[in-house]
N, C-alpha and C positions, 0 to 999 in steps of 0.2 A: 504494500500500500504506500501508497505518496505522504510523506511528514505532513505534519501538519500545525498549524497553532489556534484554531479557534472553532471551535466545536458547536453546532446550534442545534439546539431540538425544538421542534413543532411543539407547542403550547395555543392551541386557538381559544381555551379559555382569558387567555389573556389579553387579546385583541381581539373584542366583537364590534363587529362594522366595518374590520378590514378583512380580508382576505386571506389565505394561507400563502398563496404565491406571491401575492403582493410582498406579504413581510419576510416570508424568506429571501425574495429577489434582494429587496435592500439590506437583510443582512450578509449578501451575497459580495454585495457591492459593497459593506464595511470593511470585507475582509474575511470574513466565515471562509473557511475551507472545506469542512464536513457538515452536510445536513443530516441529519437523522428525523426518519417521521415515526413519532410515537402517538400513539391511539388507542388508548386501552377502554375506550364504551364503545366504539361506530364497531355498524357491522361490516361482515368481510366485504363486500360489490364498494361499501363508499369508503374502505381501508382502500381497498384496490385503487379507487378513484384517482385516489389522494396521492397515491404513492407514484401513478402513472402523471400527472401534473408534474410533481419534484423530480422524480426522470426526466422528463423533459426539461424543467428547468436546469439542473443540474448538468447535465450534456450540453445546454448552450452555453455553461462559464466555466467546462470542465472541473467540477468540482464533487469529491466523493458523495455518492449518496447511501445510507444507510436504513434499513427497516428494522424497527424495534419487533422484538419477537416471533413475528409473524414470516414466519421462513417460508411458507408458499407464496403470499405477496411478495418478497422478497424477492423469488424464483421470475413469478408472473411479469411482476415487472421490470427485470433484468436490472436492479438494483446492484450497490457493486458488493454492496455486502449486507451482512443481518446484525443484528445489537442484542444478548441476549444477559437473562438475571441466573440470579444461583437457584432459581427453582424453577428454569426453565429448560429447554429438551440439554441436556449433557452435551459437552463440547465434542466427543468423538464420537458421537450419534448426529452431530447436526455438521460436525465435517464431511458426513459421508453424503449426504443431502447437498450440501452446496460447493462442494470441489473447493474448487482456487478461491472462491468469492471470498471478502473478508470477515472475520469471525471477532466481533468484541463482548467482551465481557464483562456485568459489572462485577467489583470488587468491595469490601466493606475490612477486611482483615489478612495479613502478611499471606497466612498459606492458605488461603483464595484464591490471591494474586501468585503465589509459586505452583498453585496446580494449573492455574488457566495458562500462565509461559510453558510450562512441562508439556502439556497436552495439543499445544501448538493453536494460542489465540494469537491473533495479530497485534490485538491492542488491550488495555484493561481500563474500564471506568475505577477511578480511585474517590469513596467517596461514602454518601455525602461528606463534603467536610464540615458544613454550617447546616442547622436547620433549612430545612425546603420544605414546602408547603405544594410543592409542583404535583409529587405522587402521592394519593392515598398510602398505602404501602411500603414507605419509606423507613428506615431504619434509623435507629440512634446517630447523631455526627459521629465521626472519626475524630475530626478535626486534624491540624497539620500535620500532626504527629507522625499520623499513617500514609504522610506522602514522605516526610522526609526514611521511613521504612523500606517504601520499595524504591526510593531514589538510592538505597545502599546496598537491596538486593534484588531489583528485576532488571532486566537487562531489555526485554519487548517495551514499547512504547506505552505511553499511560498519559490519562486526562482526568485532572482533576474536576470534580463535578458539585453541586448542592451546596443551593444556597450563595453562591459566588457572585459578586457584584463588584461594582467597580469599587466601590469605597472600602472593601474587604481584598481584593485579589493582589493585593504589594505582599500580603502577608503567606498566601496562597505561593505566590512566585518565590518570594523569600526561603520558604521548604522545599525549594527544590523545582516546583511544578516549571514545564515550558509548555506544556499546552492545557488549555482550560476548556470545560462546558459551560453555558449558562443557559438560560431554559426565560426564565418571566424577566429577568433582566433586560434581555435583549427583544423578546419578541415583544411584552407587555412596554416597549418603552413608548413614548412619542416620534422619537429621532433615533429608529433602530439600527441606520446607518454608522451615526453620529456614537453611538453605544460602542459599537461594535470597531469601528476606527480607534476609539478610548482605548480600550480592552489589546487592539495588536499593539499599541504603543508603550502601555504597562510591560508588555510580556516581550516586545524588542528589546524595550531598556532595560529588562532583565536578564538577557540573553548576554 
């Protein structure tokens, strides 16, 4: 998979009266390099929908696109890879499903993240670090701590995620992180572009 620094996931509860492609496009144009479409209510025809739009988008500005859970969407619409959790199909059950396509995983603790490298994920969600309010479902923060962890033992790529905002992520980078997610941040903002421009300049000047 192509490196990356800035990671976006679909939140349309966050901007109602704009559109999904609308606010992806301009996080596109901030600088996003991975979209990821998570959807955990709509059913499968309007996941599909959804996902066949950010395909398309995503192909016109060469930029990774990723499907949260849903590994036959995934498939359907030639997505470049799937996003999955710890309770969701096992990583050498869902490599055999998607070949070469990219395989992330989220992570919440050290040997999480040393079986999803072992077992051959591409990349690892490291996280939440802050409270998030994004997923029902969500788990206790980590906090920095568990980045600065697998910054001294993974060696596969990793994004920090949850709860990360612009007035929190100096400390995010400081542990180590060079690539970040944000979810209501960027999509719930006004000026998603203008968010997302912030966020590559924190994480250059960190580099």
């Amino acid at each position: 998979m192509k490196d990356f620094k800035l990671y976006a996931i679909t939140g349309e509860q966050f901007h109602p009266g704009r559109s999904m492609v609308e606010v992806m496009e301009e996080a596109i144009l901030g600088g996003v390099d991975i979209v990821q479409l998570r959807d955990k209510s709509g059913d499968k025809a309007a996941i599909l929908e959804k996902a066949k739009l950010l395909r398309e988008l995503t192909l016109r500005y060469g930029v990774t696109f990723i499907v949260n859970d849903h590994i036959d969407i995934a498939l359907e619409s030639e997505a470049d890879g799937i996003h999955l959790g710890q309770d969701d199909v096992p990583l050498p059950e869902a490599r055999k499903l998607v070949g070469e396509k990219i395989i992330g995983i989220s992570t919440h603790a050290i040997g999480e993240a040393l079986l999803a490298e072992r077992q051959g994920a591409d990349y690892i969600g490291v996280g939440p670090i802050y409270p998030t309010a994004t997923k029902a479902d969500v788990v206790d923060p980590v906090t920095v701590n568990y980045i600065r962890e697998v910054v001294q033992q993974v060696k596969i790529p990793f994004v920090a995620i949850g709860g990360i905002k612009l007035n929190n992520v100096d400390e995010v980078i400081a542990a180590g992180a060079t690539r970040i997610c944000a979810v209501s941040e960027i999509v719930g903002s006004a000026d998603v572009r203008g968010v997302c421009e912030a966020f590559i300049r924190k994480l250059e000047k960190g580099l």
